[in-house]
C-alpha positions, -999 to +999 in steps of 0.1 A: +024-199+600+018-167+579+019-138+599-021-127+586-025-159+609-006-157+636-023-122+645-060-146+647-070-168+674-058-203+663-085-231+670-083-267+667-111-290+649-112-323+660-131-352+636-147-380+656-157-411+632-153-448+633-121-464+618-140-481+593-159-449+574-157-440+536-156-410+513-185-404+489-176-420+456-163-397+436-148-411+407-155-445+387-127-464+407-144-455+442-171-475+432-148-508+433-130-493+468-145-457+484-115-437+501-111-435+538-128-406+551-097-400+573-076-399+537-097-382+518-104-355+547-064-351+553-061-343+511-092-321+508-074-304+537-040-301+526-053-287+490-073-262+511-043-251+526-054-253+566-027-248+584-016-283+601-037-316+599-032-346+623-044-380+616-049-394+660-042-428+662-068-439+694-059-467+719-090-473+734-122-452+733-157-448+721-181-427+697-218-412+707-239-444+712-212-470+706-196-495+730-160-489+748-135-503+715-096-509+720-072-508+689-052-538+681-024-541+654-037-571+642-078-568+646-096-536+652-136-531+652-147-511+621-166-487+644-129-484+667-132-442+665-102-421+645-093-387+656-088-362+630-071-327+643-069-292+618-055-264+630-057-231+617-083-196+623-118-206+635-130-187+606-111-209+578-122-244+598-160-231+598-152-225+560-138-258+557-169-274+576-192-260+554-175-264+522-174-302+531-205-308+551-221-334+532-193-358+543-186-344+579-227-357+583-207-387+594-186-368+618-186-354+657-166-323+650-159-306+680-139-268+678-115-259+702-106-218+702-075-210+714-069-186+745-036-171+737-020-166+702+005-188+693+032-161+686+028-152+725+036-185+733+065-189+708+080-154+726+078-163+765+088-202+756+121-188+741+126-164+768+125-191+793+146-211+778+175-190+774+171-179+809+178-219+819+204-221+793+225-191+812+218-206+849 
């Protein structure tokens, strides 16, 4: 993490959508096979440079106004919910939301802020441990 970050809040966005959910068509091949929304949300990510990016695989679960789903390797519902998490400042993943807001339409975002800087965290979890390491 740069250090312009790491002196901002980090907060988390978490996608909501079913399994099963496509990408607006964007080029002439899409219209034979739209993208994943989960793919094409992890690249449009990556080339905007957030920070980290987390594809959630869910067990069991459901989605505003759906019935309880449960993942299986072999069959799983086309509305069994996916759990994208981005990481990064709060200002660059409401940047990010409204840069791509025509396809997170199909999307329960939620936005977690972050109570203590990471860097904080880093500092008192190395302290600790190399207080155990010298017991």
């Amino acid at each position: 993490m740069n250090s312009k970050t790491s002196q901002q809040h980090i907060a988390a966005l978490r996608l909501y959508f079913p399994i099963a959910t496509k990408a607006k068509v964007t080029r002439f091949w899409h219209h034979l096979s739209a993208p994943a929304l989960a793919h094409h949300l992890l690249t449009v990510a990556k080339k905007a440079n957030i920070v980290q990016a987390m594809l959630h695989q869910i067990s069991s679960g459901y989605l505003p106004g759906e019935r309880l789903s449960h993942h299986h390797p072999e069959l799983t519902g086309m509305r069994h919910p996916q759990c994208l998490e981005l990481l990064d400042t709060e200002q660059r993943l409401r940047d990010f939301m409204l840069e791509h807001a025509e396809e997170l339409r199909k999307v329960h975002a939620v936005l977690f802020l972050c109570e203590l800087p990471l860097e904080h965290n880093r500092v008192a979890h190395t302290a600790h441990a190399s207080k155990a390491s010298h017991k």
